[in-house]
N, C-alpha and C positions, 0 to 999 in steps of 0.2 A: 496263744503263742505270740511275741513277739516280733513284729516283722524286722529282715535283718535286709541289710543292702548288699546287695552281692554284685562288684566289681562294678557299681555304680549304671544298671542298668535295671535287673524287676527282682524286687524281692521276695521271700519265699510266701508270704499270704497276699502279695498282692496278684489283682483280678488283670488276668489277661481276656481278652474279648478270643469267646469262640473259634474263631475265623484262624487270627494268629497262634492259638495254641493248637491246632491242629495242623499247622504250618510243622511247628516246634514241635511239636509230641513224632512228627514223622521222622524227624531227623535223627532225633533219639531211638526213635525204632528202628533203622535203618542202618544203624552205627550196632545193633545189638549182635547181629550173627543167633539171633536166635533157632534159626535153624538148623543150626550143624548139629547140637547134640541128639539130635532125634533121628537126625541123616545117618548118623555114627550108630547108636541107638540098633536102629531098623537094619542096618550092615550087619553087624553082631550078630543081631539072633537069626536072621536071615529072615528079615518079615519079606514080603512081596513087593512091589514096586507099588499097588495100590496102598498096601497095608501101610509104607512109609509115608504115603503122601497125606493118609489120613494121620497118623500119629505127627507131621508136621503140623496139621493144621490146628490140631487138641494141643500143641504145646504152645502155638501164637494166642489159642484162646485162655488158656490155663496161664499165660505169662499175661496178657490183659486184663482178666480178675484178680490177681493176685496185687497189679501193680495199683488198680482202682483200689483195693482194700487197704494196703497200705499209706498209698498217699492219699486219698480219700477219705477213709473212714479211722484206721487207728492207727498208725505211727505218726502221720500227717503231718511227714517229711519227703522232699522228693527225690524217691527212691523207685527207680525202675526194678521190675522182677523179670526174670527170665532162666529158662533152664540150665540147670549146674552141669557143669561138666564131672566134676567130682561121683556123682552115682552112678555113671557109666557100665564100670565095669561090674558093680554090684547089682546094678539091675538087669545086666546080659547076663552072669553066671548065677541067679536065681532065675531068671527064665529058664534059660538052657537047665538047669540040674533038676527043674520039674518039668519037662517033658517038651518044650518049647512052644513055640504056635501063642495061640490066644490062651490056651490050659497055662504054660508056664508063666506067660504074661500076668496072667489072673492073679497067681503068687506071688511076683515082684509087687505089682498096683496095692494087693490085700496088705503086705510088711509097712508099703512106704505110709501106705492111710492110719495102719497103727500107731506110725513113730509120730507122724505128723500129729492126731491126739496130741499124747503124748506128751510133744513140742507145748502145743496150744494151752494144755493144763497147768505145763512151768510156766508160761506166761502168766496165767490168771494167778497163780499163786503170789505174783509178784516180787519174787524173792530174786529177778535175774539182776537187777541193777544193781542189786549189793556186793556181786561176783564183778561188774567191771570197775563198781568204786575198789573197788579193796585190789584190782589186781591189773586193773587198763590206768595207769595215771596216763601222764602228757607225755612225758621218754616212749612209753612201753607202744603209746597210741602214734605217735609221730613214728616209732620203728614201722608198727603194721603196717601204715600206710602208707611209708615209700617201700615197704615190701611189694604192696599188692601193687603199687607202678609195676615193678622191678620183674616181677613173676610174670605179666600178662606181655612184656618187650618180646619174650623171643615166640610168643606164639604169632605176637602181630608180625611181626618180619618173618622167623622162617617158617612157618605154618600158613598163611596169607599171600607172600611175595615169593619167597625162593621154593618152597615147596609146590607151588600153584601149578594146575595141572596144565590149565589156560597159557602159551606162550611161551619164550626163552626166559630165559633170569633175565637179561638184561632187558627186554620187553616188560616185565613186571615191574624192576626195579625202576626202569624211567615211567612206568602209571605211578607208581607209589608214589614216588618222587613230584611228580606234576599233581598228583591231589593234594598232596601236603602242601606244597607251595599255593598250590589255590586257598586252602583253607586261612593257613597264614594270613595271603595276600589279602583276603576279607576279613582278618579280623584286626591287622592294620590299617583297614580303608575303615573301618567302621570306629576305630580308637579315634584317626586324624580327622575324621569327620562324624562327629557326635549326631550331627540332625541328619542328613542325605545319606550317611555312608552306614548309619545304625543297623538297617535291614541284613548289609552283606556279612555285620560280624556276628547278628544275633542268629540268620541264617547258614554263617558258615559250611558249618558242617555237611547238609543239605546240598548246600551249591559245589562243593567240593567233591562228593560223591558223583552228581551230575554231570559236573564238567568231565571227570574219571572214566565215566562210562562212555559220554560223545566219543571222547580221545580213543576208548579200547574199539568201540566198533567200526571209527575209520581205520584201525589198525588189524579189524577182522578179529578180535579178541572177545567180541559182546555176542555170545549166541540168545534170541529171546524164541526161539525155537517150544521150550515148554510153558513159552508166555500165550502163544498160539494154539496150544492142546491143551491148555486147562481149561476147566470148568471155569464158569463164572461164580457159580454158587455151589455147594457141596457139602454136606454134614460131618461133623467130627466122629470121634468114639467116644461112645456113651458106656458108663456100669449097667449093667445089667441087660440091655439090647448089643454091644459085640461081647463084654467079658462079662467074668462072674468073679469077684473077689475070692481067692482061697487062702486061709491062714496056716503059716507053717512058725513052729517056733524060733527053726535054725535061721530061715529067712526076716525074723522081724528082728532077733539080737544083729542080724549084717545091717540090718537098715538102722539101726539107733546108732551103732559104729557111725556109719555114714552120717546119720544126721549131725552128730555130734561135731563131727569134721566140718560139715557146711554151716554150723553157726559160727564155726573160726573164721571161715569165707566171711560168710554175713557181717560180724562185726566189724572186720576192716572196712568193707561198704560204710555199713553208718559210719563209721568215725573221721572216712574220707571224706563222706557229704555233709557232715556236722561243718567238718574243718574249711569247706569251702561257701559254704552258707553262712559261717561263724555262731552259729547256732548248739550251744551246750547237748548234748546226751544226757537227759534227767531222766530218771527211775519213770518218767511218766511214758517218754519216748520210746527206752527200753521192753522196759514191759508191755507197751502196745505194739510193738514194735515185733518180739518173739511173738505176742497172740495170732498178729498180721501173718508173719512167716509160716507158722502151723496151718491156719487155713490156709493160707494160698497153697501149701503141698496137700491139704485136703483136696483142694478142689481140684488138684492135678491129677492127682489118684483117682477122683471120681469121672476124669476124664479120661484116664487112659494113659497117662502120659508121665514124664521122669518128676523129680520135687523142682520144683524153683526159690529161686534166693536171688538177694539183689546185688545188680550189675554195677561194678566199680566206673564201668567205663564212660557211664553218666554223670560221676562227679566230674570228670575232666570237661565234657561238654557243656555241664553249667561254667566252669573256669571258663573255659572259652569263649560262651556266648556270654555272659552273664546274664540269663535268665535261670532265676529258680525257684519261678512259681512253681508250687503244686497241682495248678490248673492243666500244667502244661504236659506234666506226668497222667492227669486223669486224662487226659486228652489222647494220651498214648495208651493208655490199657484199652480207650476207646477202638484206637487205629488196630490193636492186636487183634483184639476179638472180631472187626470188619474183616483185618485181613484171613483170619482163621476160619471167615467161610465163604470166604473167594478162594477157588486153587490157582484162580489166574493174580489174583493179586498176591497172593501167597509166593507166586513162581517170578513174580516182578523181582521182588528182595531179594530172592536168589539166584538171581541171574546178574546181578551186580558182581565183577570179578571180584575177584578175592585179595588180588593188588592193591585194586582200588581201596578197598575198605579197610586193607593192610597200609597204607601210607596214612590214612588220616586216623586208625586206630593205634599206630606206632605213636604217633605226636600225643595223643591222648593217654596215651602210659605214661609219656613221658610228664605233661603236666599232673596227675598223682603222685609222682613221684616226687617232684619238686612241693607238690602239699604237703607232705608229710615233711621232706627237709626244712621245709616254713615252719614246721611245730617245736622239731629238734634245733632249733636253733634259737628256741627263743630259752631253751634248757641247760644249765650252768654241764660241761661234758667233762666227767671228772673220770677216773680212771674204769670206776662201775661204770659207767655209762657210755666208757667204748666199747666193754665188750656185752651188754645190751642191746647194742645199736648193731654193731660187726658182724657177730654171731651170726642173729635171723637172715641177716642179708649175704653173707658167705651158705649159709643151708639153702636158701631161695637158691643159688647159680647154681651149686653142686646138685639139687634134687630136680633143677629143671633139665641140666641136661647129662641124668643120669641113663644110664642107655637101657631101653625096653624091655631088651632081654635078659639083663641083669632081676630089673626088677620083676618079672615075669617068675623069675625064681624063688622068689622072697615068702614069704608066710602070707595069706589070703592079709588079715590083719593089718600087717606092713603095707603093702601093697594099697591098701585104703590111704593108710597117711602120707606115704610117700607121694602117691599121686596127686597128693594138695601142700605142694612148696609153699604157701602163703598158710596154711593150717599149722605146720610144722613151724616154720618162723613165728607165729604169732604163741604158739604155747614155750616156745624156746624163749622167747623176747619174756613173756610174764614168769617164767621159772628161773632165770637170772637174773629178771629186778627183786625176785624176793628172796631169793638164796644168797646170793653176795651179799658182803657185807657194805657197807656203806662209804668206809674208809679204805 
């Protein structure tokens, strides 16, 4: 592979010394929220308070292999994995409709290890790179990816800061505010000062989160409350010691649905981290790339826990820091799996307000966003090409803040694609670059 220079700081094969990529790989794990879908998850089907805390800890370790396999072993791009948000509701209502508990559980784990197969076998057959030459050019691929900015904005603000359970709005809004500005502030001191000031920008993110948290707990806003009752060490869930895989036919056609949905996810990932790495998407990428993805939702399955797919919001943190070794991602699949059998380190990450990680997670939409405007701009924008561009990104605002119980109504089916705005923009965006005409 090519080394590429990203923003004048480590490029993606070159060698970060140990020490520093474990610095780094935390920052990015830390920025991920990978906790919540498992939190929400364990809500849903109503696990126990124990049963949640185990199924967080099997998705830190199922998001750790995943992301080793990936950037390690075959896409060997760096690309963090972590749990979708998107299977949600399809892995609560296959639980629940076989019976609930660890029995219904069994059902959803058993669909999602089929699809993931599946997944794995279109990989190997190599045929996935011919579907993005022929259907992802540079218009359709610079739409995706200021979609997927576009899509992730209102969860960092109102899901993060105005929604947060911790504090008044205006208590949140000025965290948000004060970690963004910090981040910032470090990634100006490290521009204006190349040798001295390098640490604060490549660190940023990290230091930004840090200072977030001092600031919430003079303000009474940091409970570390379940940092002090957690274990230190603790086992995840295993197949076959807590569940038993059980195959249902209705439940594995819901998971292919799904999956199909999460590779529309997935591609905007790559094409955001292609575009910030400057790094081509070749049929070799691709293709190892989908193998990657199947197993790491194998081994989520075989752990108990929902599919994982990779996180956009690491392309923005290479922009930011400009590092984008792949060391620095192995380094972080490393931190996941440590943290995944620590409950006390596990409860560190989530005890960081939701503000806080909503102020420096908003700036980082925002820079995807603007990658993708970088692509489209370098693209002659003729009358086809407004409404390519327009379209997915008018469905992204209308689908995001379509009201719950609207769609609550809708057909199980719908309901699947609706709940992934970046899915629906990204097959909209490829079905009017090829159905319009040219002229």
């Amino acid at each position: 592979m090519e080394t590429t220079q990203v923003n004048g700081t480590v490029k993606t094969e070159e060698t970060v010394s140990w020490k520093k990529s474990l610095l780094l790989g935390l920052q990015h794990l830390l920025a991920m929220d990978v906790y919540v879908v498992p939190f929400i998850v364990a809500l849903a089907v109503g696990f126990s308070a124990s049963q949640s805390t185990i199924l967080i800890q099997s998705t830190f370790i199922a998001a750790g292999i995943a992301t080793i396999i990936q950037s390690g072993l075959l896409m060997k791009m760096p690309v963090a994995q972590g749990a979708s948000f998107i299977p949600i509701g399809a892995i609560a209502g296959i639980t629940l409709a076989h019976g609930g508990g660890m029995e219904g559980w069994g059902a959803a784990m058993g669909a999602s290890f089929v699809c993931a197969v599946i997944l794995t076998l279109i990989g190997f057959t190599g045929l996935f790179h011919k579907f993005i030459d022929s259907f992802v050019p540079s218009i359709v691929g610079g739409t995706i990816i200021f979609c997927v900015g576009l899509s992730l904005m209102p969860a960092a603000v109102n899901d993060n800061i105005y929604s947060s359970a911790v504090g008044s709005i205006g208590q949140n809004i000025f965290l948000a505010v004060f970690a963004g500005a910090v981040m910032i502030g470090c990634s100006i001191l490290g521009s204006h000062s190349p040798k001295g000031g390098r640490v604060f920008r490549v660190a940023s993110v990290i230091i930004a989160l840090f200072a977030g948290s001092i600031l919430a707990g003079f303000m009474g806003m940091l409970d570390l409350t379940p940092v002090t009752e957690a274990k230190w060490f603790s086992m995840p869930q295993f197949i076959f010691k807590d569940f038993t895989f059980t195959f249902d036919f209705s439940a594995i056609v819901t998971m292919l649905i799904i999956y199909l949905v999460l590779m529309s996810e997935t591609i905007g990932t790559w094409l955001a981290v292609s575009n910030v790495t400057k790094t081509p998407l070749n049929k070799d990428y691709l293709n190892r790339g989908v193998i990657g993805e199947g197993l790491g939702c194998m081994a989520a399955a075989l752990l108990g826990t929902t599919p994982v797919t990779g996180y956009s919001s690491n392309a923005g943190i290479i922009t930011i820091t400009g590092v984008a070794s792949r060391r620095v991602f192995i380094a972080a699949g490393g931190l996941f799996v440590v943290f995944g059998l620590s409950g006390k380190l596990s409860a560190i990450i989530s005890s960081i307000p939701s503000s806080v990680i909503g102020g420096v997670f908003a700036l980082i939409c925002g820079v995807i966003a603007m990658s993708g405007f970088q692509v489209l701009k370098q693209k002659q924008i003729g009358q086809k090409e407004i409404y390519v561009i327009s379209i997915p990104i008018l469905l992204v605002i209308a689908l995001t803040f379509l009201p719950a119980d609207y769609l609550s109504t809708l057909p199980i089916m719908i309901q699947y694609l609706f709940g992934s705005p970046i899915a629906i923009a990204s097959l909209t965006a490829i079905i009017l670059n090829k159905v319009l005409p040219e002229d």
